[in-house]
N, C-alpha and C positions, 0 to 999 in steps of 0.2 A: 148836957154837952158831951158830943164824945173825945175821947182822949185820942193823941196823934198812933200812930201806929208805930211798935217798935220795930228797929231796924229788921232784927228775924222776921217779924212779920208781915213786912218790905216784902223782905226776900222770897218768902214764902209765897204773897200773893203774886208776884215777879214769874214765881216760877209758876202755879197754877195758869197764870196768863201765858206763856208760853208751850205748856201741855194744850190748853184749848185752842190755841192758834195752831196748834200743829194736827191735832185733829179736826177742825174745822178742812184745812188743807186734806187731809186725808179723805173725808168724806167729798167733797168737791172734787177732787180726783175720779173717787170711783162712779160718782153720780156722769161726770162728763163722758166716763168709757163707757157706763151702761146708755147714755144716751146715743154717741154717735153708732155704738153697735147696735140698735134697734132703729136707727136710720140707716144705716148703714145694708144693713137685711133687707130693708122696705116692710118692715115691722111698724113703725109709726114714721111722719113727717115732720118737720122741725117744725109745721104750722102748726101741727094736732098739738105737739109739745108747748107749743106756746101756752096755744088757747089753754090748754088743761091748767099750765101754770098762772093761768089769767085768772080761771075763774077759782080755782083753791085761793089765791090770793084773795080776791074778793070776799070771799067766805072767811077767811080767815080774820079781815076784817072786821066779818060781822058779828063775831064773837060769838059765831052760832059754831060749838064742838062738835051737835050731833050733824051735823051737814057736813062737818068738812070729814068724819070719819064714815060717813056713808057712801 
């Protein structure tokens, strides 16, 4: 059985959760500008971006690595 967590390291994981939320936000930011700027160009379509995000999901999924890095 595990023991409770002491207060520091409360704190501690407090604060790790709050670095990852902040770069989670970070990265979603810059993912959003590189996407409207490649629609934006008529570099890709919000559809294409769909679908791509469709089928990585799928594969991801399927727990098949070498597909989804192919």
């Amino acid at each position: 059985m595990r023991q409770p967590l002491s207060i520091l390291d409360q704190i501690d994981l407090a604060g790790k959760l709050g670095d990852l939320k902040e770069q989670h936000y970070n990265h979603t930011l810059l993912l959003t500008a590189l996407l409207e700027l490649l629609t934006e160009k008529g570099l890709l379509t919000a559809e294409e971006i769909r679908t791509k995000a469709a089928g990585l999901h799928q594969l991801a999924l399927s727990g098949s690595e070498e597909d989804i890095l192919s």
